[in-house]
FIPAKOL-795668 format. One record per residue (C-alpha): chain; residue number from 1; residue in three letters; x, z, y. Coordinates in steps of 0.1 Angstrom, whole numbers, plus 5000, padded with zeros to 4 digits. Each point is the difference from the previous one (the first is absolute). Layout:
! FIPAKOL-795668
A|NUM|ALA|X|Z|Y $
...
//
This chain:
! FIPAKOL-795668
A|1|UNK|2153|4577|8783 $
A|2|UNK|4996|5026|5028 $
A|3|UNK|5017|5026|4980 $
A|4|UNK|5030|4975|4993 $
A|5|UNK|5005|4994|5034 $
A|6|UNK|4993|5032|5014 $
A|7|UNK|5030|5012|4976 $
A|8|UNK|5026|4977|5016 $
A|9|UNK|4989|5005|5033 $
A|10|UNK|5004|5040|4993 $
A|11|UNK|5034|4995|4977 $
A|12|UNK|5023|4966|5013 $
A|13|UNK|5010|5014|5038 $
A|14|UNK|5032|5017|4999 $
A|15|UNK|4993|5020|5027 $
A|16|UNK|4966|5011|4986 $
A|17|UNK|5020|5008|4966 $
A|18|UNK|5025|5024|4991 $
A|19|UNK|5014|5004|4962 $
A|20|UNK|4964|4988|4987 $
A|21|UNK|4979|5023|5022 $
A|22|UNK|4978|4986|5030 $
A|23|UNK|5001|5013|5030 $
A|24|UNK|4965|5017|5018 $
A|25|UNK|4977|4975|5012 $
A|26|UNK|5005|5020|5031 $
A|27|UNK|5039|4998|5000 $
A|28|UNK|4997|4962|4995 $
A|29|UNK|5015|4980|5025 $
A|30|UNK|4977|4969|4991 $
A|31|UNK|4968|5000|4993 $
A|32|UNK|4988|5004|4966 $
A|33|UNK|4966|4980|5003 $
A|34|UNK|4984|4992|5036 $
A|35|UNK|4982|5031|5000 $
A|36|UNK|4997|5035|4990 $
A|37|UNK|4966|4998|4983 $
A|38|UNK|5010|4970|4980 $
A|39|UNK|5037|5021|4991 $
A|40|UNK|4974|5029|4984 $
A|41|UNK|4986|4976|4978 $
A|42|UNK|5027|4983|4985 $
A|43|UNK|5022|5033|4996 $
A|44|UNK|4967|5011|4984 $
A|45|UNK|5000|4976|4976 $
A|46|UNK|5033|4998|4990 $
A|47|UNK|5004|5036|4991 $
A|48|UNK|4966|4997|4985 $
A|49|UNK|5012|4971|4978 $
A|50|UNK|5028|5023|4991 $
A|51|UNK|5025|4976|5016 $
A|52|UNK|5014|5027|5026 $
A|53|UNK|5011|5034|4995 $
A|54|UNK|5002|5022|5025 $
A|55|UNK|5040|5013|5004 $
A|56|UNK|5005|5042|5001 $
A|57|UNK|5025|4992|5030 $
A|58|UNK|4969|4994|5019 $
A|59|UNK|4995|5024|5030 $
A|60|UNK|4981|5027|4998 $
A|61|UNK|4978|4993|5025 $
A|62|UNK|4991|4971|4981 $
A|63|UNK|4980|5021|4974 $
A|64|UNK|4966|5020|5004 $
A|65|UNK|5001|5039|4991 $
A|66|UNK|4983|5024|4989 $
A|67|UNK|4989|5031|5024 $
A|68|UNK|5019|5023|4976 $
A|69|UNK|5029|4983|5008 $
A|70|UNK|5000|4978|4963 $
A|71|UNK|5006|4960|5003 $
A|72|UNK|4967|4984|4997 $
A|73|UNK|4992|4967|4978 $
A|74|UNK|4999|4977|5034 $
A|75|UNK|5024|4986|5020 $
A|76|UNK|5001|4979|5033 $
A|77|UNK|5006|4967|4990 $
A|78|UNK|5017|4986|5035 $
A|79|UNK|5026|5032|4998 $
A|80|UNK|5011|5002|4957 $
A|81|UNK|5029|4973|4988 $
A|82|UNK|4993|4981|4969 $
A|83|UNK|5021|4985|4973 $
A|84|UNK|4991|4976|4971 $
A|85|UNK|4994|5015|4968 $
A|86|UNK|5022|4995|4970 $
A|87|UNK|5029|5017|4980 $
A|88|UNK|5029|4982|5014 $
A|89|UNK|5019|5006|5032 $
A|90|UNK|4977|4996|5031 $
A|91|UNK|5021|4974|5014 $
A|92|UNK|4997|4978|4971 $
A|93|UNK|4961|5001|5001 $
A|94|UNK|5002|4987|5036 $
A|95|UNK|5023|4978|4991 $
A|96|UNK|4980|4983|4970 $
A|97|UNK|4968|5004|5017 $
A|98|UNK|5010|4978|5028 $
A|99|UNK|5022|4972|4973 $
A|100|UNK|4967|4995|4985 $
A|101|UNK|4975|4999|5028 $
A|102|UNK|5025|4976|5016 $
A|103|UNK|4997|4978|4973 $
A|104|UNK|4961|4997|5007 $
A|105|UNK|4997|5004|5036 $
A|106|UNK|4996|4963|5010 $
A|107|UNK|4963|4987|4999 $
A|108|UNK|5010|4975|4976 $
A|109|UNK|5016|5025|4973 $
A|110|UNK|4968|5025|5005 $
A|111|UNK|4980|5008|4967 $
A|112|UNK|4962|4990|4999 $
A|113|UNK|4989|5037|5008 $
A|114|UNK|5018|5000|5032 $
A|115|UNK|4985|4969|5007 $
A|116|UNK|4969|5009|4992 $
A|117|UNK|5008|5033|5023 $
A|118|UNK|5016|4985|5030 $
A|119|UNK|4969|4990|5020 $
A|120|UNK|4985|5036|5003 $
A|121|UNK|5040|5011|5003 $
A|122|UNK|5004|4974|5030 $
A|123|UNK|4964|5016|5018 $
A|124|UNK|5009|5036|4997 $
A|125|UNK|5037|4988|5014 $
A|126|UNK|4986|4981|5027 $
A|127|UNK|4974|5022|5010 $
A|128|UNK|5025|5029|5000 $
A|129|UNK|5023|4980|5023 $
A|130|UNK|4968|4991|5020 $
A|131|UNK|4989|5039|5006 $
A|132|UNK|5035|5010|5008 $
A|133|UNK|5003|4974|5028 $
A|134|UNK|4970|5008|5016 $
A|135|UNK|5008|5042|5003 $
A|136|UNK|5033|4987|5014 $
A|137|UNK|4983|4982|5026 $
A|138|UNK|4969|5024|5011 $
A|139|UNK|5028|5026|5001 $
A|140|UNK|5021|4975|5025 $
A|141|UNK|4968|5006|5025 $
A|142|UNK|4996|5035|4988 $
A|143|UNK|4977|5000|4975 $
A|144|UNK|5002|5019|4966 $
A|145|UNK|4980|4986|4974 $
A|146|UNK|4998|5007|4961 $
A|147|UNK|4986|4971|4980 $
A|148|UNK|4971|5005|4977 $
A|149|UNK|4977|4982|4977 $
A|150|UNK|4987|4973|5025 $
A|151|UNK|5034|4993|5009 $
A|152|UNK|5008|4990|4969 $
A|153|UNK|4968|4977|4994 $
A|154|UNK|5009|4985|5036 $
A|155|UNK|5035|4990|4986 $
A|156|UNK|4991|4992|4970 $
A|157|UNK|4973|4975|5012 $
A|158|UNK|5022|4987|5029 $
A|159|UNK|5030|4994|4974 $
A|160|UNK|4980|4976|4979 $
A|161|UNK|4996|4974|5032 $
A|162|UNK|5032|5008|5014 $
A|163|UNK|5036|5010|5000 $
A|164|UNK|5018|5034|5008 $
A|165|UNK|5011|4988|5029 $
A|166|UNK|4968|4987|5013 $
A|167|UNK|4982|5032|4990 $
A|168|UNK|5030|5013|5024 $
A|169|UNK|4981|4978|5031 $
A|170|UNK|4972|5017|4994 $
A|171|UNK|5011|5036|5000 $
A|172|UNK|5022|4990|5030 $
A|173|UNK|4969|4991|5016 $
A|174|UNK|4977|5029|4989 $
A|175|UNK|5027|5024|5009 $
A|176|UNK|5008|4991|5035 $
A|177|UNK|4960|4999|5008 $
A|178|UNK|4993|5033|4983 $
A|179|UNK|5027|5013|5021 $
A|180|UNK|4981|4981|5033 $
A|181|UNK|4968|5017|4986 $
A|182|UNK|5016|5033|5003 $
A|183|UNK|5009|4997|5035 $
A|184|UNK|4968|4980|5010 $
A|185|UNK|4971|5019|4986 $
A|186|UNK|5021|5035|4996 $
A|187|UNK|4993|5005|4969 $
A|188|UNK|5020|5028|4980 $
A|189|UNK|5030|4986|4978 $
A|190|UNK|4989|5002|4966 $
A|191|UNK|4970|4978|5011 $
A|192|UNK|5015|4974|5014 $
A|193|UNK|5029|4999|4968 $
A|194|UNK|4969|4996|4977 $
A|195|UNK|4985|4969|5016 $
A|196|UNK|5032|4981|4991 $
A|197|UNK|4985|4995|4969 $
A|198|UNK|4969|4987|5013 $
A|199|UNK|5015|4979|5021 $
A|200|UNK|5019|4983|4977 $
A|201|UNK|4974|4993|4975 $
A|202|UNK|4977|4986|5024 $
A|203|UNK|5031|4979|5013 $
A|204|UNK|5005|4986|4964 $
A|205|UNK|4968|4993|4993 $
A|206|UNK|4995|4981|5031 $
A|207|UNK|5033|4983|4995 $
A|208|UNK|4991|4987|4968 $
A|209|UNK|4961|4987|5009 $
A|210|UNK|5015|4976|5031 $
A|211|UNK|5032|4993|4981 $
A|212|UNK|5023|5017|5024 $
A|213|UNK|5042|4988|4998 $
A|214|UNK|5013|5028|4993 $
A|215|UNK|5039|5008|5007 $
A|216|UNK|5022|5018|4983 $
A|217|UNK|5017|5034|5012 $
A|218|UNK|5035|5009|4988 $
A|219|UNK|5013|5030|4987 $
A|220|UNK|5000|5028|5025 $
A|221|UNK|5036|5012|5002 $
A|222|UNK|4991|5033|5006 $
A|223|UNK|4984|5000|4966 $
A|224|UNK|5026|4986|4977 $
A|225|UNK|4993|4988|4966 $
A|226|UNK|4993|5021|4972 $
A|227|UNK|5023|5002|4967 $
A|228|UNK|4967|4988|4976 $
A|229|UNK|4991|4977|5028 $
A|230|UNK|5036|4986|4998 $
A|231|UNK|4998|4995|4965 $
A|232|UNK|4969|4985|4997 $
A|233|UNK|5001|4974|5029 $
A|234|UNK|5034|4996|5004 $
A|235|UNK|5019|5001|4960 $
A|236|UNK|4967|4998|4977 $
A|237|UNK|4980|4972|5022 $
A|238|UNK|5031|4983|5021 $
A|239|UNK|4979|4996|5030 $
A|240|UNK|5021|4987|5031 $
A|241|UNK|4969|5016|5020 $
A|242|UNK|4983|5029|4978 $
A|243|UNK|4977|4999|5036 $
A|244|UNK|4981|4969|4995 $
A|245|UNK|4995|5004|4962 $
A|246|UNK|4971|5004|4980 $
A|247|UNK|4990|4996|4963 $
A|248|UNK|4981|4973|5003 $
A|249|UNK|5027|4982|5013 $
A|250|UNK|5026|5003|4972 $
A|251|UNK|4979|5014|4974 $
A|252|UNK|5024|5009|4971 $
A|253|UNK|4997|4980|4967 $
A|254|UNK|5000|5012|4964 $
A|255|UNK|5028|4971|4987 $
A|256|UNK|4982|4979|4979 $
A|257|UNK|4968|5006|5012 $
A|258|UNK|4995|4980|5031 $
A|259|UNK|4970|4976|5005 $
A|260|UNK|5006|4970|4981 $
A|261|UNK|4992|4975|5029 $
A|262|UNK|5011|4968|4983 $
A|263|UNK|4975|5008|4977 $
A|264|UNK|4973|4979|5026 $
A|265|UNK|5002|4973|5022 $
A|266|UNK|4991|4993|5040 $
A|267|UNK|4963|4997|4994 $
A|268|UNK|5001|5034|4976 $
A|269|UNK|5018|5015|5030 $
A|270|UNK|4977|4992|5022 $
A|271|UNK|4969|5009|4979 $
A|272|UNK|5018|5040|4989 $
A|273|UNK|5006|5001|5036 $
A|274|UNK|4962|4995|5014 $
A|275|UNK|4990|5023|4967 $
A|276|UNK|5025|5027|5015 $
A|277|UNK|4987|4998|5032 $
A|278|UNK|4962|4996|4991 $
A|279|UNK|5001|5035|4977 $
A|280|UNK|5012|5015|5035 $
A|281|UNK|4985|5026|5019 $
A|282|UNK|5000|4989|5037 $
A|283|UNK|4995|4962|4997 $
A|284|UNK|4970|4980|4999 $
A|285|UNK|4993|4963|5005 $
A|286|UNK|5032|4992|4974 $
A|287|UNK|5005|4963|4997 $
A|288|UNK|5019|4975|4983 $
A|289|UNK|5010|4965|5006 $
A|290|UNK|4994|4985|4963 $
A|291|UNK|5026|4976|5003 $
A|292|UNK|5037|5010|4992 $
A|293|UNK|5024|4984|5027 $
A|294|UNK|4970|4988|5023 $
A|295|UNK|5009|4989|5037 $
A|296|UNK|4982|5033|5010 $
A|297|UNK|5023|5008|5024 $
A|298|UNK|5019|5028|4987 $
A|299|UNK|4967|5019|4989 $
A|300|UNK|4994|5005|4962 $
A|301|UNK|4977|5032|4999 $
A|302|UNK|4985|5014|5032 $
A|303|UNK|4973|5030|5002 $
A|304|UNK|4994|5027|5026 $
A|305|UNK|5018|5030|5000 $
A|306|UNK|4980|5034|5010 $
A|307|UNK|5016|5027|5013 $
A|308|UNK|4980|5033|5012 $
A|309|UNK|5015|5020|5029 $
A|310|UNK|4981|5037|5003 $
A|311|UNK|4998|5000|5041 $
A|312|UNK|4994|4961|5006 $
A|313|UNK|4977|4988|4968 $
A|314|UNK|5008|4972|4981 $
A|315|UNK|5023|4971|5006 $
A|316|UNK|5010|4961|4981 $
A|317|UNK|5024|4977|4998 $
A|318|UNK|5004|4970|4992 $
A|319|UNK|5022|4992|4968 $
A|320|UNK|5018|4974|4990 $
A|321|UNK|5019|5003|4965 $
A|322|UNK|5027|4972|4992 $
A|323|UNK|5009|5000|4964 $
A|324|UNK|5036|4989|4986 $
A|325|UNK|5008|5000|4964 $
A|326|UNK|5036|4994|5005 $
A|327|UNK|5021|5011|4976 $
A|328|UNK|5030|4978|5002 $
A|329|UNK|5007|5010|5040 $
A|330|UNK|4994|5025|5021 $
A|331|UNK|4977|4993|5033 $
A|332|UNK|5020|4992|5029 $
A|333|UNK|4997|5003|5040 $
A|334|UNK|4988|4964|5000 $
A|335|UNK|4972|5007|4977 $
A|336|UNK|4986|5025|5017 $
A|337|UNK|5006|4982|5034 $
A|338|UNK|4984|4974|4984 $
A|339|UNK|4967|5018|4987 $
A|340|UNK|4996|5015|5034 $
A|341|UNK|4999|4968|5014 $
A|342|UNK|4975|4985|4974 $
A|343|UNK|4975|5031|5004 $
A|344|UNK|4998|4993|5034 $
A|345|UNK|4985|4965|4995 $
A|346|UNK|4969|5018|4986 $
A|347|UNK|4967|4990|5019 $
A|348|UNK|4982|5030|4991 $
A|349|UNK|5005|5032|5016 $
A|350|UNK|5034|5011|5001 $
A|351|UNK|5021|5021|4977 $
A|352|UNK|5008|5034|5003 $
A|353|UNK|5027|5007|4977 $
A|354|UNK|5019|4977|4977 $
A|355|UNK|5009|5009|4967 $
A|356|UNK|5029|4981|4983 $
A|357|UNK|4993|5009|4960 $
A|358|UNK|5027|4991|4976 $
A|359|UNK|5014|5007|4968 $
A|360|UNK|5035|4997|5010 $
A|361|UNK|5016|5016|5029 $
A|362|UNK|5008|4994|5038 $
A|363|UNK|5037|4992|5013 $
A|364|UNK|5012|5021|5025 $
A|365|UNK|4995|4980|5027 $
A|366|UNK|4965|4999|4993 $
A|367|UNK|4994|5035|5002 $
A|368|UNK|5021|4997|5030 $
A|369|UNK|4981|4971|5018 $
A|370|UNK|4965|5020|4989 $
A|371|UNK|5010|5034|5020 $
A|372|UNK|5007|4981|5028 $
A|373|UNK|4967|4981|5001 $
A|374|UNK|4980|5030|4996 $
A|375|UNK|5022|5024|5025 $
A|376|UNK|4991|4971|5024 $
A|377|UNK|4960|5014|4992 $
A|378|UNK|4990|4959|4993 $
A|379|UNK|4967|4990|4980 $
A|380|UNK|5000|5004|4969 $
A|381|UNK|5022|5027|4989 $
A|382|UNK|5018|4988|4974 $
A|383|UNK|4999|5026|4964 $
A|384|UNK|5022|4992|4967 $
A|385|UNK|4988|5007|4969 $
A|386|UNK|5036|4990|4977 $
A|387|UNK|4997|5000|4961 $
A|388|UNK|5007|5039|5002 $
A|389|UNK|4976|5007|5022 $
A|390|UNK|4976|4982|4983 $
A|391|UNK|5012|5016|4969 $
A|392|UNK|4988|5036|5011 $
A|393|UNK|4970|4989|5018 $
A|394|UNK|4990|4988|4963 $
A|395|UNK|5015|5026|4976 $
A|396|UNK|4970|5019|5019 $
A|397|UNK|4976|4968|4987 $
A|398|UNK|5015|5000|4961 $
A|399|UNK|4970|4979|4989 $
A|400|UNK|5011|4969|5021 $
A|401|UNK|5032|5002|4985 $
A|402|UNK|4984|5001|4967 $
A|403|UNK|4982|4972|5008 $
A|404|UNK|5024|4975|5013 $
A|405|UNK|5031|5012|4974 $
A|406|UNK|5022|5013|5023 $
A|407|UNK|5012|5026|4979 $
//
C-alpha cells in the first residue's frame, strides 16, 4: 500500500512530470511526503522493489564517483529522476499506472492487504506530518532541531489518543516554552530544541491521566500539504478534516467482514460490552446492571478507569458506560441529551465520563451536540464508542468475537 501510493504521489502531478520522467525531489514544487527522512524511505523502497528506475538524464551531481574520476554504483536519491519500468513509451507507463491505481484508490475499492497495511501506513504518515510541524515551529523561535528515535516513540504514542491536529497543540505548546527556556535559563540552542520532545511527552501523558479537552490545530499554512498526504487524507480516505482523524475513528472494513451485530440481542450487547471492558488493562471495579432496560438511569456498565501520569502518580475516574444495540437508527442529539440527564440522577458518587456504546452510529448532530458539551469542560465528558469503533477495539480481542458469533 505505501509503495502504491508513494508511486502516484511521485508520478500524477504535471508539474512534477515531464514525458514519464519525475522531477528531483529537490526540484519538486510540492512536497513529496511531509518530510525528508520519510521521502528516503519510500524512494528506497520503490527502487528496491524494482518499481523505479533511475533515468540517465539525471544530473550529474545526482550520482556518487569514483576518485579516478569513474561513476560509482550510488547515487543521491533526492537529486536522480526516475521513470517506471517497462518496454513501452514512458508516457504510457504513467499513464496506466495512474488508470489502475485510480480504480483502487477509494477505501472502499482497497484490496485486503492494503487494508491490512493501512494502520502502520496511517502512523508513519501521521507521525511524519507530526515531526515536520514541530521543526517548522522551533525554527519559528529559532530553534533547529532533527528528530530522532524518541521523537518518533513520542508521536507514535501521542497519535494513538489523539489526532494530528491535537498532537499539533502540543508541539505548539512545547515549542513556544522551549523557546522561553532559551531565553530564561540561557541555555545554548540545541538544548533548549531537544526538550521539545520532553515537553510534549510529559504534556500527553498528563493530558491523557486527567482527561484533558483537547483542541484541534489546523494546518499551518506555511507548511502546505504534502502530495502522499493529499492522497491519502484527501482522495483515498475523503476526510472533510484529515486534522481531526484517526483510525480508530473510521477504521476501514474488509467488505463482507464486518461484525455481525444482529447476530445478539440488548442483553448480549450489554454482557460483550462488560467482557470487553473487564479484559482491559486500566479498569477495575467493572460492573453490570443484570437487567437489560432497567430504570438505572442511563448507566448499564460502570467501573473505574486508571490512568498513570509519570510526574503526578496515579489518578481515577469514574465511568459510566451506556449500552445501545440499535441497529435500526442511528443515536440522536436527544438521546444523548437524554442519557446525560439520567446519569445525573445517580445517588452515588458522580460520574466522570460517559460512554454512549452502540452498535449503530451517531447522527451528525449528535456528534455535534457532544463537542459542544465537552468544549464547555462539563462532568462527565462524554466518549463514543460507534459500531466501528467497537469493531477495532475487538478485532484486538478475536476470542470475544468468537464467542458471541460476530463473525
Amino acid at each position: 500500500m505505501p509503495a502504491a501510493f508513494a508511486l502516484a504521489a511521485l508520478l500524477e502531478d504535471a508539474e512534477e512530470i515531464s514525458r514519464g520522467v519525475s522531477a528531483p525531489i529537490v526540484a519538486r514544487t510540492d512536497r513529496f511526503t511531509p518530510i525528508s527522512e520519510y521521502d528516503f524511505s519510500l524512494l528506497d523502497e520503490l527502487t528496491d522493489l524494482g518499481l523505479l528506475c533511475l533515468h540517465p538524464s539525471s544530473a550529474v551531481e545526482a550520482f556518487a564517483w569514483n576518485d579516478d574520476g569513474t561513476l560509482s554504483e550510488s547515487h543521491y536519491p533526492m537529486l536522480v529522476a526516475y521513470h517506471l519500468p517497462g518496454v513501452d513509451s514512458l508516457d504510457g507507463r504513467v499513464e496506466r499506472y495512474l488508470e489502475s491505481f485510480a480504480t483502487v484508490v477509494y477505501r472502499e475499492a482497497w484490496p485486503d492487504r492494503w487494508v491490512e497495511q493501512f494502520s502502520d501506513f496511517w502512523f508513519d504518515l501521521a507521525v511524519a506530518e507530526c515531526k515536520a510541524y514541530l521543526v517548522h515551529m522551533l525554527q519559528r523561535h529559532g530553534l533547529d532541531f532533527t528528530p530522532g528515535q524518541k521523537t518518533d516513540d513520542v508521536f507514535r504514542r501521542a497519535l494513538k489518543w489523539y489526532s494530528i491536529g491535537q498532537v499539533y497543540y502540543f508541539i505548539w505548546r512545547a515549542a513556544k516554552e522551549s523557546a522561553a527556556y532559551r531565553v530564561r535559563e540561557k541555555v545554548p540552542a540545541k538544548q533548549a530544541a531537544n526538550s521539545a520532545v520532553t515537553r510534549i511527552s510529559a504534556d500527553i501523558d498528563r493530558a491523557y491521566a486527567q482527561g484533558w479537552q483537547i483542541g484541534v490545530y489546523q494546518r499551518d499554512s506555511r507548511l502546505p500539504v504534502s502530495t502522499l498526504s493529499h492522497i491519502l487524507f484527501s482522495r483515498a480516505l475523503r476526510l472533510e478534516d484529515p486534522m481531526t482523524y484517526s483510525p480508530t475513528d473510521l477504521p476501514v472494513r474488509r467488505a463482507g467482514l464486518e461484525l455481525a451485530w444482529k447476530n445478539i440481542d440488548s442483553a448480549t450487547f450489554e454482557r460483550l460490552i462488560f467482557q470487553l471492558v473487564m479484559e482491559t488493562e486500566g479498569y477495575e471495579n467493572v460492573d453490570w446492571l443484570m437487567h437489560t432496560n432497567a430504570p438505572d438511569h442511563g448507566r448499564d456498565v460502570s467501573a473505574v478507569r486508571l490512568r498513570r501520569d509519570p510526574l503526578s502518580g496515579h489518578s481515577s475516574q469514574r465511568v459510566a458506560i451506556q449500552c445501545k444495540h440499535w441497529l435500526s437508527r442511528p443515536v440522536r442529539d436527544v438521546d444523548v441529551s437524554a442519557a446525560v440527564v439520567s446519569i445525573g440522577h445517580w445517588r452515588d458518587a458522580p460520574f466522570d465520563v460517559l460512554v454512549i456504546a452502540t452498535s449503530g452510529r451517531f447522527t451528525s448532530d449528535a456528534v455535534a451536540w457532544i463537542e459542544r458539551h465537552n468544549a464547555r469542560g462539563e462532568r462527565p465528558s462524554i466518549e463514543l464508542w460507534n459500531d466501528a469503533r467497537l469493531e477495532a477495539l475487538l478485532s484486538e480481542r478475536p476470542q470475544l468475537i468468537r464467542v458471541y458469533e460476530l463473525r
